[in-house]
N, C-alpha and C positions, 0 to 999 in steps of 0.2 A: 716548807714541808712538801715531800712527796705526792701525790695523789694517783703515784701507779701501784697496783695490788701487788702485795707482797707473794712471795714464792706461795707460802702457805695458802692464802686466800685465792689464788689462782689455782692448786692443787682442790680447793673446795669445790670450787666452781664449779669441776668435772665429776658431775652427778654420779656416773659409773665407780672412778675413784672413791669419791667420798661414801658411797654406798659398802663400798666394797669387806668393809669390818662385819656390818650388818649381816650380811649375807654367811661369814667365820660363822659368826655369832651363832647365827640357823642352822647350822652343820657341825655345831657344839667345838669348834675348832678355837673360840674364845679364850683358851687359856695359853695360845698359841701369841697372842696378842697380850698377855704378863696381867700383873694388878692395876696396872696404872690407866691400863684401858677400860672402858667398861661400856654395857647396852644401856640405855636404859630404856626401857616401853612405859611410853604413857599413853595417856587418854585427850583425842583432842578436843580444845574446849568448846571449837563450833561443831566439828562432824558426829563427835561422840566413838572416834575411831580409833583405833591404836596406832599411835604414832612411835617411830623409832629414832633416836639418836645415839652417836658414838661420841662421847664426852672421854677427857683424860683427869682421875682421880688427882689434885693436886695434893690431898692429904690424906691419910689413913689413921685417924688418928686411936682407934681401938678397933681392933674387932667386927666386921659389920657394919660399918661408919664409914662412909665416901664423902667427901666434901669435894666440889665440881665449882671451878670457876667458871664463867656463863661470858667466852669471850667477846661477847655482842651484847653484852649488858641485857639490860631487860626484853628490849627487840629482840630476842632469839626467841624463836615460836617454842620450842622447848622448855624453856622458862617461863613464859604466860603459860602454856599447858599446866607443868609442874605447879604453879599457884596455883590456877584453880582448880586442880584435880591431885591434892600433894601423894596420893595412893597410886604409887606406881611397882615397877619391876624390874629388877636389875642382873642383870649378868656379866661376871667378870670373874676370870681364871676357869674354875672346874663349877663354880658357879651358875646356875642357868636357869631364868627369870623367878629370881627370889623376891617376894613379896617385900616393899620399904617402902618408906614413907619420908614426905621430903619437909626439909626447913629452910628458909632464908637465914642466911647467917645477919647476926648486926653489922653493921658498919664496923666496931671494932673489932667483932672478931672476925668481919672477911681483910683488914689490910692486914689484921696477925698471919692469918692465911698466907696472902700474898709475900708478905716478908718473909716466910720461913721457906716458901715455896723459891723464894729466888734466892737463897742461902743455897739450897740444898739441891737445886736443878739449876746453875745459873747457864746454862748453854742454854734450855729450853725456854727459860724466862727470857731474854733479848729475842727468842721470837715471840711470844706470848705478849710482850710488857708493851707495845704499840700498839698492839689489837685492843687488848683491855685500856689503854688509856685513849684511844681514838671511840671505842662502844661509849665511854663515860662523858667525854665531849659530846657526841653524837646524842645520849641519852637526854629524854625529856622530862624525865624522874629523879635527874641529879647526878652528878659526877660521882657518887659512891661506888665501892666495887659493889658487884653481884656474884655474892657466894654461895651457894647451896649444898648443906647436909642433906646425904642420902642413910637412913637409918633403915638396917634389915629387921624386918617385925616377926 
């Protein structure tokens, strides 16, 4: 197995880049960036500050409902954030920091996720499906996926 960064995680790296949605987002230009993108503003658990990330909806499954695969397993600061503060804000499409509240999905219903997700996006999944199974190797919590519902309140 490899151990040089893929396109993707090389394209993270560059702080400017990966910011760069962020900053749509603040200039309400987020719907420019479709559904599948989305803000989310949380609270961070040591500063007590608001923290931002740009996460991709893998599912929509009603209405007001984002389910966000966490491709760094539970080590994504976003994701301990979201545990322990699940009252967060989200923005996506014409959307702009709508109060929701977040859930870990189970173990069976994050690989339903993942299965449906690489039915229905398989370009996207062979880059997605190394990341998330290199986080679950990586992870000290256990090789499960880490999925998270975002519910609009």
């Amino acid at each position: 197995m490899s151990t040089r960064p893929t396109l993707v995680e090389r394209l993270l790296q560059r702080r400017r880049l990966a910011r760069a949605p962020i900053w749509m987002y603040r200039a309400r230009l987020g719907v420019l960036l479709g559904t599948r993108v989305l803000l989310l503003e949380h609270i961070g658990r040591r500063s007590g500050q608001a923290r931002y990330a740009v996460v991709e909806a893998a599912e929509r499954p009603e209405p007001g409902v984002y389910v966000v695969v966490s491709g760094f397993g539970t080590q994504a600061q976003w994701f301990q954030n979201v545990m322990a503060d699940p009252n967060v804000r989200i923005s996506v499409g014409w959307r702009y920091r709508r109060p929701a509240r977040a859930r870990r999905l189970g173990v069976a219903e994050a690989r339903g996720v993942l299965e449906r997700y690489a039915l229905e996006h398989p370009r996207a999944w062979r880059t997605l499906k190394p990341i998330v199974e290199a986080s679950a190797d990586r992870d000290p919590n256990g090789p499960d996926p880490v999925v998270v519902e975002f519910r609009l309140v």
